[in-house]
N, C-alpha and C positions, 0 to 999 in steps of 0.2 A: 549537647552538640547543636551550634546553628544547624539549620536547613536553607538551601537554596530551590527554587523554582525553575526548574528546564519544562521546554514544550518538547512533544513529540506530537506525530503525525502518524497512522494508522492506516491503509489502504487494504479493502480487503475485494478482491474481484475474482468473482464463480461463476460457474452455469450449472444449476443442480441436474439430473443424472446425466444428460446425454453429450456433456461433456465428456472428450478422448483423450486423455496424456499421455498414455507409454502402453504398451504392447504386455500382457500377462503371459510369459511362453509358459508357464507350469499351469494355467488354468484353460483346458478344451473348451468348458463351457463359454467362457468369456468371452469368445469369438476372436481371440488374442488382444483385447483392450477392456481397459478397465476405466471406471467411471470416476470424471476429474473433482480432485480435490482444489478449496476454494484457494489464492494465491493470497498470503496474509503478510506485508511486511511494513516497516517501521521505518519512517523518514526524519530528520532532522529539521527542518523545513519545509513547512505547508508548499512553496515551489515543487522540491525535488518529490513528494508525494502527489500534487497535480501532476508532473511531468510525469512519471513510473504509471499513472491510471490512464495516461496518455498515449503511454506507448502498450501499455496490458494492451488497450485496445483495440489501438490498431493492430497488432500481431495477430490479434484471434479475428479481425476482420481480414486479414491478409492486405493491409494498407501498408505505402512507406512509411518508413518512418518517417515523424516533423525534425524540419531541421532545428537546428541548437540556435535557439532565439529565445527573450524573455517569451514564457507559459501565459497565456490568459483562462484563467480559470474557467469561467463563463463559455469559452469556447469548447473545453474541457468537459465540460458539464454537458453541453449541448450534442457534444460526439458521446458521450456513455450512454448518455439519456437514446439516442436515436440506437446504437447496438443494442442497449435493452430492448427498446419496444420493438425488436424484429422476433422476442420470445421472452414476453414478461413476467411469466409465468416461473421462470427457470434462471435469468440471469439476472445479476446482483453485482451492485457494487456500491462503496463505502469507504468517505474518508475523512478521519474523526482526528478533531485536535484535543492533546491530553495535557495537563500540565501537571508535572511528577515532581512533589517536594524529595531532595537529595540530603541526605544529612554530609555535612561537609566539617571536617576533623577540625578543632583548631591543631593549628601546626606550633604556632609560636602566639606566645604572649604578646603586645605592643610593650613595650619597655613604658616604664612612665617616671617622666622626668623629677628630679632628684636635686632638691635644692640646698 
């Protein structure tokens, strides 16, 4: 079977423990919250992966959202880079381009001409 080459794009953004996601009602000890796990997801495009690490972001700084305009990476980079360094120790983030060989069916034969 051919193979075909797609790209993916990986975003992965934590704060190791003293991150808070949701409330433990069966755990006393836990003080009702539990300690956040890292958010890991998969984009089609290095854009829509700058933009998702864009908006992680700002959500966990409590910023508006950026309006719906082309993403500059580099600006991107510059807002993750400065939320890190407010706890570098603890917060993390990462975005990785993959390119994944597909094995792709032949479906049909090309016909070949017949003289």
């Amino acid at each position: 079977m051919p193979y075909e080459v797609v790209s993916a794009y990986t975003l992965v953004l934590g704060e190791h423990p003293g991150d808070v996601v949701e409330p433990d009602p069966g755990d006393p000890d836990a003080g009702g919250a539990v300690a956040g796990r890292p958010e890991v997801s998969v984009h089609t495009t290095a854009e829509d992966a700058w933009r998702a690490l864009d908006a992680g972001v700002r959500e966990r700084c409590g910023m508006r959202p950026r309006p719906r305009r082309v993403i500059a990476p580099d600006a991107v980079v510059r807002l993750a880079d400065a939320w890190r360094a407010g706890d570098p120790g603890a917060r993390y983030w990462q975005v990785t381009a993959h390119r994944l060989p597909i094995m792709v069916p032949e479906l049909a034969r090309s016909v070949a001409s017949v003289r």
